[in-house]
py3Dmol code that shows the C-alpha trace and the ligand (Angstrom):
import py3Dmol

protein = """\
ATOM      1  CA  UNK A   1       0.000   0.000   0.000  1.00  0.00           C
ATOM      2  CA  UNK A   2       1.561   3.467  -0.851  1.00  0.00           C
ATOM      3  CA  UNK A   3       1.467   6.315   1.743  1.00  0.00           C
ATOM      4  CA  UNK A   4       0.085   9.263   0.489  1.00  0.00           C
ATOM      5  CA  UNK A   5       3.035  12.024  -0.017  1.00  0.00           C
ATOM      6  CA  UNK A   6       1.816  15.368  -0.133  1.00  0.00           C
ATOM      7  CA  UNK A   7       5.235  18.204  -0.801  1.00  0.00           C
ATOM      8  CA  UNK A   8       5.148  21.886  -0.708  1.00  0.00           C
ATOM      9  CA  UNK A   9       7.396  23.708  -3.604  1.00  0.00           C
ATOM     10  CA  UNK A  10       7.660  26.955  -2.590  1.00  0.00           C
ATOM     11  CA  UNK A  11       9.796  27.612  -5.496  1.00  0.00           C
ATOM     12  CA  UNK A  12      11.371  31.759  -4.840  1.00  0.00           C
ATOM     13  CA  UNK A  13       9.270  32.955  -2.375  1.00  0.00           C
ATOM     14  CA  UNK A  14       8.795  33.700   1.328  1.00  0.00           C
ATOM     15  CA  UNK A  15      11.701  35.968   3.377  1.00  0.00           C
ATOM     16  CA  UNK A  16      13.674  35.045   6.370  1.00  0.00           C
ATOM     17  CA  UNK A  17      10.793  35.644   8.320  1.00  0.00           C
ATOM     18  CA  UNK A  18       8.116  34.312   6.379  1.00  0.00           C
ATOM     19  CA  UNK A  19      10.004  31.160   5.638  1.00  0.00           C
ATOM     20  CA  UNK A  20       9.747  30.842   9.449  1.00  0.00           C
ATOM     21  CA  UNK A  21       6.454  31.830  10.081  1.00  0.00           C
ATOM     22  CA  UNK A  22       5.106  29.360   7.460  1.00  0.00           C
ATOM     23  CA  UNK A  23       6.916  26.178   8.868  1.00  0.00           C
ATOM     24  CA  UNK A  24       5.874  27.110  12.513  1.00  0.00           C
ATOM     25  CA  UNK A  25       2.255  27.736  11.273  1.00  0.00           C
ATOM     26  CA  UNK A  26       2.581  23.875   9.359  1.00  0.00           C
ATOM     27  CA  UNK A  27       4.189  22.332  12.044  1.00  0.00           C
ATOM     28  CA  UNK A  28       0.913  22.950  14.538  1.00  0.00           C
ATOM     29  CA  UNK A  29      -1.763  22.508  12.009  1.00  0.00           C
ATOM     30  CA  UNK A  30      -0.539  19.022  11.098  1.00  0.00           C
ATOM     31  CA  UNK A  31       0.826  17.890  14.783  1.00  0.00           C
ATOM     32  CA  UNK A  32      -0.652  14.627  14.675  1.00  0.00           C
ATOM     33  CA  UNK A  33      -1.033  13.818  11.081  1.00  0.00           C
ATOM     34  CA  UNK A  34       0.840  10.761  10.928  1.00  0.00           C
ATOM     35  CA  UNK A  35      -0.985   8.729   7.866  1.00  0.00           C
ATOM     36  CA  UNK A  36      -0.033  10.597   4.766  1.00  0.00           C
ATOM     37  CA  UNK A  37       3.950  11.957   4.534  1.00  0.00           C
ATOM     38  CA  UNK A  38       4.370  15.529   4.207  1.00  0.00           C
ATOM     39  CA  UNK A  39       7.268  17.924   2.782  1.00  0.00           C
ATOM     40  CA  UNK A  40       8.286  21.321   2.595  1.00  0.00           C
ATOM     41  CA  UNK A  41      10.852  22.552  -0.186  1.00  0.00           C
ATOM     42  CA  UNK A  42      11.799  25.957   0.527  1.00  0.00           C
ATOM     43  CA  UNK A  43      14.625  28.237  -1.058  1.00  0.00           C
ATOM     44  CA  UNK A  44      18.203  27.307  -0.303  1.00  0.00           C
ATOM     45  CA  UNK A  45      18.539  29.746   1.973  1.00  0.00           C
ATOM     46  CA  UNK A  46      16.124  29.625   4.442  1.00  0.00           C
ATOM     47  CA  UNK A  47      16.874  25.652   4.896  1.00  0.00           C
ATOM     48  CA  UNK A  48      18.652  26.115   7.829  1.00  0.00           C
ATOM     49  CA  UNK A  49      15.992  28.137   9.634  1.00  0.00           C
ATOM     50  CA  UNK A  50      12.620  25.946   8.012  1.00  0.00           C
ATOM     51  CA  UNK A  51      14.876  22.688   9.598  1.00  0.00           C
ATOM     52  CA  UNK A  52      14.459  24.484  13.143  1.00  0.00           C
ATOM     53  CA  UNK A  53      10.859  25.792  12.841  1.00  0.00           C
ATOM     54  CA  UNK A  54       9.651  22.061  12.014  1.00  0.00           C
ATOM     55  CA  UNK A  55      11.807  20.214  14.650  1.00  0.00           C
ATOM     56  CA  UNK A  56       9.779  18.124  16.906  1.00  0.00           C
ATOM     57  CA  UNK A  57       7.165  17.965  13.779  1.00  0.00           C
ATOM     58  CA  UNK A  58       6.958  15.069  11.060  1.00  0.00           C
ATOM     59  CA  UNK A  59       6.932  17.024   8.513  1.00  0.00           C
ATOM     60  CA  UNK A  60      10.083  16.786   6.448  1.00  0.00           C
ATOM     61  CA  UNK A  61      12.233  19.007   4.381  1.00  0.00           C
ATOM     62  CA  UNK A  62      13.189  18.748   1.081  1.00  0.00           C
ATOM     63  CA  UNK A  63      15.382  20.676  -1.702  1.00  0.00           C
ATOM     64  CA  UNK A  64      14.005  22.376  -4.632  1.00  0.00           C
ATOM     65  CA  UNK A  65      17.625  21.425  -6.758  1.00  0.00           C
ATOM     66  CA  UNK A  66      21.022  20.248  -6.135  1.00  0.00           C
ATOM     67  CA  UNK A  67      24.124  19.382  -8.293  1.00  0.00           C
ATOM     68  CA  UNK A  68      25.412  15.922  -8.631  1.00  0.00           C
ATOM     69  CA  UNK A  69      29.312  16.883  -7.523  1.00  0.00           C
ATOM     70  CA  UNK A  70      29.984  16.163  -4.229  1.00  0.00           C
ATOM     71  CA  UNK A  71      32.119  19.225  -3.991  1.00  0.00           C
ATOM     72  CA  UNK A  72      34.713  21.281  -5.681  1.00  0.00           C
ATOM     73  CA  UNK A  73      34.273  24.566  -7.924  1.00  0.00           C
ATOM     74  CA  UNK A  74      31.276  24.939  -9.036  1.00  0.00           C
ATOM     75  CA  UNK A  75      30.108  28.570  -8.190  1.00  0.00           C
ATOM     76  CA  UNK A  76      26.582  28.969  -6.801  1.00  0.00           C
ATOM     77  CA  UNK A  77      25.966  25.341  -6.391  1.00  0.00           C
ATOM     78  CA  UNK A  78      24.442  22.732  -3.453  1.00  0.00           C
ATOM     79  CA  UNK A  79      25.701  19.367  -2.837  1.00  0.00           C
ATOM     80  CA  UNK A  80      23.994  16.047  -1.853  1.00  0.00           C
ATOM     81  CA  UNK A  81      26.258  16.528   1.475  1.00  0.00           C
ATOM     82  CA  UNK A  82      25.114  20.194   1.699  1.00  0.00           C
ATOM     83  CA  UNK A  83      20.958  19.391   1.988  1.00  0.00           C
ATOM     84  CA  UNK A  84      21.749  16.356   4.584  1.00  0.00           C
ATOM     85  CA  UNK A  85      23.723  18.456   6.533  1.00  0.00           C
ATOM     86  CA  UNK A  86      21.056  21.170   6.822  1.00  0.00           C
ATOM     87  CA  UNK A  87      18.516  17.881   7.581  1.00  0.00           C
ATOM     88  CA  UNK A  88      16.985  17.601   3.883  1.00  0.00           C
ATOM     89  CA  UNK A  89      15.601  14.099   3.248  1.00  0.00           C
ATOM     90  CA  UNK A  90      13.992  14.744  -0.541  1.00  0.00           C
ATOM     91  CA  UNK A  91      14.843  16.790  -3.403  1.00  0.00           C
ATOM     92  CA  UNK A  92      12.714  17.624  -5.973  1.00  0.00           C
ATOM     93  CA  UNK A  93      14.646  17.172  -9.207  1.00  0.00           C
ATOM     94  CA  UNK A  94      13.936  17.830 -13.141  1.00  0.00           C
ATOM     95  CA  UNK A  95      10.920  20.564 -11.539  1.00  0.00           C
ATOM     96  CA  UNK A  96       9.678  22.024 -15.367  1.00  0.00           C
ATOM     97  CA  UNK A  97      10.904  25.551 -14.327  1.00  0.00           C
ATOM     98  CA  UNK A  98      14.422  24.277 -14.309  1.00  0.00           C
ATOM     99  CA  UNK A  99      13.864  22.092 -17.425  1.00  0.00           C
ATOM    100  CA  UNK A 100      12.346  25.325 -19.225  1.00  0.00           C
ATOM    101  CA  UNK A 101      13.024  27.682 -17.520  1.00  0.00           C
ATOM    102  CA  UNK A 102      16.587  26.943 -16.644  1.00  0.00           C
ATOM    103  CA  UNK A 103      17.286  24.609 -19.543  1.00  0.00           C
ATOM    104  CA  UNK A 104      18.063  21.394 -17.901  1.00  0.00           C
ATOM    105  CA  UNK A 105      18.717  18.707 -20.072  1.00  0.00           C
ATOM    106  CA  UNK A 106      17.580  14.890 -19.067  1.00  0.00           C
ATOM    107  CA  UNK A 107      20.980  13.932 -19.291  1.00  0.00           C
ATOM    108  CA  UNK A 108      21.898  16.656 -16.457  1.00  0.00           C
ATOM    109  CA  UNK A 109      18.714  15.628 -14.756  1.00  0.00           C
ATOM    110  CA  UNK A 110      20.102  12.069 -14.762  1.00  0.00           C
ATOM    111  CA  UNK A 111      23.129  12.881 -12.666  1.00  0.00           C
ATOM    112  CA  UNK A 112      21.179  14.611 -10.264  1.00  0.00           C
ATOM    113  CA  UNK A 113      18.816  11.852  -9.958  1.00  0.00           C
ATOM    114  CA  UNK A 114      21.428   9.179  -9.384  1.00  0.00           C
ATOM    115  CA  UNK A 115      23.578  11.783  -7.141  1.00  0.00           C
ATOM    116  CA  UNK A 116      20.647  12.350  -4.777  1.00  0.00           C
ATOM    117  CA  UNK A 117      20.018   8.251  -4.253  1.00  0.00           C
ATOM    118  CA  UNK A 118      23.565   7.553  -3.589  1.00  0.00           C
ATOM    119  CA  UNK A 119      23.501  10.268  -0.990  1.00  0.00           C
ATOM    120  CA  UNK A 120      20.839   8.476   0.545  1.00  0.00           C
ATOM    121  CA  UNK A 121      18.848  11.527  -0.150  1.00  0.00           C
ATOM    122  CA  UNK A 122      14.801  10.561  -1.925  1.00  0.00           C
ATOM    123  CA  UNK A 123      14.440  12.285  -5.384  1.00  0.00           C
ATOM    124  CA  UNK A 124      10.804  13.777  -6.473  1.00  0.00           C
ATOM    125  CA  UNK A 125      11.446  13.440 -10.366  1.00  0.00           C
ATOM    126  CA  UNK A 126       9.308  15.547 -12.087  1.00  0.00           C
ATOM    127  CA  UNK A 127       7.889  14.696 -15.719  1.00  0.00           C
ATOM    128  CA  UNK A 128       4.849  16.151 -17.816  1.00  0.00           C
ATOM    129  CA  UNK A 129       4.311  17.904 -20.932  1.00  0.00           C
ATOM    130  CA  UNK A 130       3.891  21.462 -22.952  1.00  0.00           C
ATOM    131  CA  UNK A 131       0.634  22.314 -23.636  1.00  0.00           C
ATOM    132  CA  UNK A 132       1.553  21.880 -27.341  1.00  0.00           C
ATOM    133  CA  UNK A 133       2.809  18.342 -27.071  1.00  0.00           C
ATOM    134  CA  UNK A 134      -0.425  17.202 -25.427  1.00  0.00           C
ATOM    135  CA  UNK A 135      -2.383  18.941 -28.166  1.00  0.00           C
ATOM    136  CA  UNK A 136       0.154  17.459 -30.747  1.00  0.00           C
ATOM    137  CA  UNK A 137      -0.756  14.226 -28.773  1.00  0.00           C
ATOM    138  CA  UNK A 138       2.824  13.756 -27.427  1.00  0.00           C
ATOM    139  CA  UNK A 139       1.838  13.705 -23.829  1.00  0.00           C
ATOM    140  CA  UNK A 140       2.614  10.191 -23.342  1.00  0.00           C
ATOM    141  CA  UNK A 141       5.758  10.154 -25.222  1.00  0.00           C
ATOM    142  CA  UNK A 142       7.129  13.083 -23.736  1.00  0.00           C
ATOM    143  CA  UNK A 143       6.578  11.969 -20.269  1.00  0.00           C
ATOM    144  CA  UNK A 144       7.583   8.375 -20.608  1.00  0.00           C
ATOM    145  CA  UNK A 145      10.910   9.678 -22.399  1.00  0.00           C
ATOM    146  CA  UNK A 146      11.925  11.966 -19.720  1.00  0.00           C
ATOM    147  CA  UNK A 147      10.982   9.310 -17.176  1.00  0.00           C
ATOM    148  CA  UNK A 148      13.346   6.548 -18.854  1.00  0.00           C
ATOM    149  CA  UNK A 149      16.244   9.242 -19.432  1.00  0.00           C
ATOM    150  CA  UNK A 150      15.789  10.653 -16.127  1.00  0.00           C
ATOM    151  CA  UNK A 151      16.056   6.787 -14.422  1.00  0.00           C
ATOM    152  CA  UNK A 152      18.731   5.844 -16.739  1.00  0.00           C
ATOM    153  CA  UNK A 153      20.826   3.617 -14.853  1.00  0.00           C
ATOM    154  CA  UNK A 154      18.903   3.417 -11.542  1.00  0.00           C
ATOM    155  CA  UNK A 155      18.328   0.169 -10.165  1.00  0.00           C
ATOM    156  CA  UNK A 156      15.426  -1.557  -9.113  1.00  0.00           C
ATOM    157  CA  UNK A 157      16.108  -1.367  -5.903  1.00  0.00           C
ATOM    158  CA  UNK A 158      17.357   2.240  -5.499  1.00  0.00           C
ATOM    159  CA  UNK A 159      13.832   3.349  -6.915  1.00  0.00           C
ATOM    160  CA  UNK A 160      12.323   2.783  -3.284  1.00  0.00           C
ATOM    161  CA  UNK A 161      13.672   5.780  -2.509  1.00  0.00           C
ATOM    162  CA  UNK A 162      11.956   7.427  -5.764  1.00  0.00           C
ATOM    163  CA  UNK A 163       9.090   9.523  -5.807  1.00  0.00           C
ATOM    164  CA  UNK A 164       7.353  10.865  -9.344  1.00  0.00           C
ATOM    165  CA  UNK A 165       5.824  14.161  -9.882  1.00  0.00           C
ATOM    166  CA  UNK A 166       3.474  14.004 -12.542  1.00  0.00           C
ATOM    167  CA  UNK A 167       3.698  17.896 -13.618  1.00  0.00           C
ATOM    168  CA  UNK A 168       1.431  19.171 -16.984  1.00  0.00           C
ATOM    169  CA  UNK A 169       3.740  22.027 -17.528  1.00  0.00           C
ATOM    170  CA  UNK A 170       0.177  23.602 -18.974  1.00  0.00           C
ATOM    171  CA  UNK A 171      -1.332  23.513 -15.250  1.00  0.00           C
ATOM    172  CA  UNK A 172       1.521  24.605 -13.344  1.00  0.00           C
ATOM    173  CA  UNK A 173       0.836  27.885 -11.547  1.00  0.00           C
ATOM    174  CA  UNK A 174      -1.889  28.837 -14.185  1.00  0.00           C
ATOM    175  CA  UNK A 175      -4.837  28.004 -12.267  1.00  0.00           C
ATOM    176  CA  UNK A 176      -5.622  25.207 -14.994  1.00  0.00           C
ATOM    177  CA  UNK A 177      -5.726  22.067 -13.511  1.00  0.00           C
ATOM    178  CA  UNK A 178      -5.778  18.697 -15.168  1.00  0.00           C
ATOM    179  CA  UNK A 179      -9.009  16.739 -14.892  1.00  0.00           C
ATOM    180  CA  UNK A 180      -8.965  13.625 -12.426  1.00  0.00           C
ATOM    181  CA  UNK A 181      -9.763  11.337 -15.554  1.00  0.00           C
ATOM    182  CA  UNK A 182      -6.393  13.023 -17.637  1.00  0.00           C
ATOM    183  CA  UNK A 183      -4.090  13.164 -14.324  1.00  0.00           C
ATOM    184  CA  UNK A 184      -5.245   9.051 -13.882  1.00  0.00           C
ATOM    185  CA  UNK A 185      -4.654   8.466 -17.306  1.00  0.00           C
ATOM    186  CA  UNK A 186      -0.992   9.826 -17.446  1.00  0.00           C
ATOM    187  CA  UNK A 187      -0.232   7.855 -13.897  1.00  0.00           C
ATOM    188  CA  UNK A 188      -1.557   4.703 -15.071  1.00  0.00           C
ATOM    189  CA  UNK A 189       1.111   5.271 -17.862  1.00  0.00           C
ATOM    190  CA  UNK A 190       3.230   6.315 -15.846  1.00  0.00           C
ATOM    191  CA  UNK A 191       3.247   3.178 -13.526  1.00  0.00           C
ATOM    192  CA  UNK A 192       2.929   0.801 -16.388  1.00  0.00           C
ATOM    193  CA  UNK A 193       5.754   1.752 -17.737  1.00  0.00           C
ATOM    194  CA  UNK A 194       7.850   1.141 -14.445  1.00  0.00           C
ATOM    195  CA  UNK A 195       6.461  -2.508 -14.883  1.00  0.00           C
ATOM    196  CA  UNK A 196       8.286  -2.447 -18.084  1.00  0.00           C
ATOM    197  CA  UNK A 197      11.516  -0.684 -17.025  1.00  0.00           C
ATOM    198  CA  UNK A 198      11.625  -2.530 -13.852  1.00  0.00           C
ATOM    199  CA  UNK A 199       9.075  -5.480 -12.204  1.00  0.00           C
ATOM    200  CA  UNK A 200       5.546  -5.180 -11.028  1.00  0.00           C
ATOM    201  CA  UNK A 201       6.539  -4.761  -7.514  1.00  0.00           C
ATOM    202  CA  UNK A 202       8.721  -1.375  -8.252  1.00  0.00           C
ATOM    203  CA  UNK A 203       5.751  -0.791 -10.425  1.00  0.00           C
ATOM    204  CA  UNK A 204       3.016  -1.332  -6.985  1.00  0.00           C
ATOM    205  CA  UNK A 205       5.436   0.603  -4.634  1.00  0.00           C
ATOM    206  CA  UNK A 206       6.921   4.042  -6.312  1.00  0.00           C
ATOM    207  CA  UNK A 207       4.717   6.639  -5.300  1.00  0.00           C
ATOM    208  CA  UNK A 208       3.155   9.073  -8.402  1.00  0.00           C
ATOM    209  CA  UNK A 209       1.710  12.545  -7.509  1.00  0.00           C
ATOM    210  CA  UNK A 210       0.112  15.091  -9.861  1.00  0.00           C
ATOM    211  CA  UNK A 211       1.183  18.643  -9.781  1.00  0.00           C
ATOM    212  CA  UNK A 212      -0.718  21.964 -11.367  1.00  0.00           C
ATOM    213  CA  UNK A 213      -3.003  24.069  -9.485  1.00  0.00           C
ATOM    214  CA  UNK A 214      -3.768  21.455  -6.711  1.00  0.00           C
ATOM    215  CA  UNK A 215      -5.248  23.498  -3.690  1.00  0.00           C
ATOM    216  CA  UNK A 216      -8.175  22.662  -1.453  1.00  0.00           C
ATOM    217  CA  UNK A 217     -11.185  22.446  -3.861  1.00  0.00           C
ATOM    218  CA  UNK A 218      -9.461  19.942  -6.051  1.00  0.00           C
ATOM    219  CA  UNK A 219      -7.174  17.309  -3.738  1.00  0.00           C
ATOM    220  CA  UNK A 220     -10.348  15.079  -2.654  1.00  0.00           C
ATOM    221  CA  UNK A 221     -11.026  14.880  -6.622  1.00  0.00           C
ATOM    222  CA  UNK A 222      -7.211  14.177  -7.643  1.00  0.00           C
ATOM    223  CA  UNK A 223      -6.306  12.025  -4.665  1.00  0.00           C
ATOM    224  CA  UNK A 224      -9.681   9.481  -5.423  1.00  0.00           C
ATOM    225  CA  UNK A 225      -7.773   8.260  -9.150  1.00  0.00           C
ATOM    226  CA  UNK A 226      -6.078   4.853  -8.654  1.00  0.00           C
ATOM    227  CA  UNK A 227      -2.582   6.227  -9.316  1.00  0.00           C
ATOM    228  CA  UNK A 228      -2.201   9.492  -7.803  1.00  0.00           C
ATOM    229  CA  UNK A 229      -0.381   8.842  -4.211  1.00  0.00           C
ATOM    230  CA  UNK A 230      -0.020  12.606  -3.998  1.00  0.00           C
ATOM    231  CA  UNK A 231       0.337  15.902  -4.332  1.00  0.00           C
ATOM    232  CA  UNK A 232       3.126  18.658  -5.682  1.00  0.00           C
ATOM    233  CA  UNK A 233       1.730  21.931  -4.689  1.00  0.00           C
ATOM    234  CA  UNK A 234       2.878  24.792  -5.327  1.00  0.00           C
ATOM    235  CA  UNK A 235       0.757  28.603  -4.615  1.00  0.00           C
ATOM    236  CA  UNK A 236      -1.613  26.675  -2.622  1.00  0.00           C
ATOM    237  CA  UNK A 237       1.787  25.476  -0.279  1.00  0.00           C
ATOM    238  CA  UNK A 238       2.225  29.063   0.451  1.00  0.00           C
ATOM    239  CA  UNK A 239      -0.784  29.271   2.817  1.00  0.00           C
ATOM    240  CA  UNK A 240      -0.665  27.462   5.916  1.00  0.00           C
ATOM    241  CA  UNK A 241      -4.480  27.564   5.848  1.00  0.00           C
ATOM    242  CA  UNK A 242      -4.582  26.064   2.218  1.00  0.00           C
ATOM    243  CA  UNK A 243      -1.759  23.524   2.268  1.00  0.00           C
ATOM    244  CA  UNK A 244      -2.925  21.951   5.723  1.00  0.00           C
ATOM    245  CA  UNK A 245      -6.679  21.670   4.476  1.00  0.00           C
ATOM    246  CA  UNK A 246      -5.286  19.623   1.708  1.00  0.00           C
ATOM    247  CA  UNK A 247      -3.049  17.331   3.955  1.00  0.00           C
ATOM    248  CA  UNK A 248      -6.026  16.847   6.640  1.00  0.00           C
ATOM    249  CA  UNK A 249      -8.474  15.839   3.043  1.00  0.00           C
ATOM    250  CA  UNK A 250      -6.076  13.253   2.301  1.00  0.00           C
ATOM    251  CA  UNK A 251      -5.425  12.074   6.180  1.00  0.00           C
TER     252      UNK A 251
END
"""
ligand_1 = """\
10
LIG
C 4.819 23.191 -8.774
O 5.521 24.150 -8.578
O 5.338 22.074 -8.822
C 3.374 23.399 -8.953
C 2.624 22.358 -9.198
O 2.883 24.679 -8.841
P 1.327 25.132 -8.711
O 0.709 24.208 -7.690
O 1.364 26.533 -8.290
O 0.714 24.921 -10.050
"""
view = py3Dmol.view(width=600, height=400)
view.addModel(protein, "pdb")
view.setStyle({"model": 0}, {"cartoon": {"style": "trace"}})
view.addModel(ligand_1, "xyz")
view.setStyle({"model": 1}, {"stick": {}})
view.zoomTo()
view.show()
């Protein structure tokens, strides 16, 4: 049975203070929600001080990026080491903002994937399409392609630690979210094709959530389909109010 897993992106927002203020607030609206996992994924900087606002809590903190080096000169970049030292257990990697944004290539995304299990760090790896390659009727090729370059070389055993964020690129942060039926059909895909890259049982266990405009009004809708173990959020994990009404849906 998979665990829900519900993570917070909060991409480059919040302050010192804020960054704070939103942990603490998290941290006592969920005290006691033990039966779906929950994550935070703040800026960089504010780690450090998100790490001591949820201590005592189970929510966990993850990474928005890293690099796959363990160290060395590479100006303005995070190790594996770096995030476990600041208590990081996941980190989102391949997020479309750094594929399109950024211009992250799979290959790249690869290394980072592989980095982060070897650290004993848990990866979210984030796949979905452009709104013109699901109207070109790409959506499943696209996905499953940067799913198999993005696992390249991972084993069947390092993908318990492997979560998969099933991102429309189309949905992110535009208020347009994907209907239940097209999120299920993309995870079913999704963990079909595991059974093909791995075994059924990788297939049963890796954990698939959707991401694009999930908040409050949709989770209970998203969260019903077979496949979707969870939730990327990202506005809606700005809000204490917002974020912990979706949690406590799931719970
Ligand atoms: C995200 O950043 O991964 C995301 C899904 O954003 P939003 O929920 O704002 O669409």
């Amino acid at each position: 049975m998979r665990k829900p897993f519900i993570a917070g992106n909060w991409k480059m927002n919040t302050d010192a203070a804020g960054a704070s203020a939103l942990a603490a607030g998290l941290a006592k609206a969920l005290a006691g929600v033990t039966t779906v996992d929950v994550a935070v994924c703040p800026p960089f900087v504010y780690l450090q001080r998100v790490a001591e606002a949820l201590a005592g809590s189970t929510i966990r903190l993850g990474a928005q990026d890293v690099y796959f080096e363990d160290n060395g000169a590479f100006t303005g970049e995070i190790s594996c080491a770096m995030l476990k030292d600041v208590c990081c257990t996941y980190v989102i990697v391949g997020h479309s903002e750094r594929r399109h944004v950024i211009g992250e290539t799979d290959a790249l995304i690869n290394k980072k994937v592989a980095a982060v299990i070897a650290s004993g760090l848990q990866p979210i790896l984030c796949a979905g399409e452009l709104l013109e390659e699901r109207e070109a009727g790409k959506t499943e090729s696209v996905v499953a392609g940067q799913i198999r370059k993005g696992l390249a070389g991972i084993t069947a055993e390092q993908m318990a630690a492997v979560t998969i964020a099933y991102e429309p690129v189309w949905a992110i942060g535009t208020g347009r979210t994907a209907t239940a039926a097209q999120a299920q059909e993309v995870h079913a895909m999704i963990r079909e094709l595991l059974g093909e890259m791995y075994n059924e049982r990788v297939a049963a266990q890796t954990r698939i959530q959707y991401g694009g405009s999930a908040k409050p009004s949709n989770t209970a809708e998203l969260m019903a389909n077979a496949d979707v173990d969870g939730l990327l959020v990202g506005g809606a994990g700005l809000k204490v109010d917002d974020f912990a009404a979706m949690i406590k849906t799931v719970a």
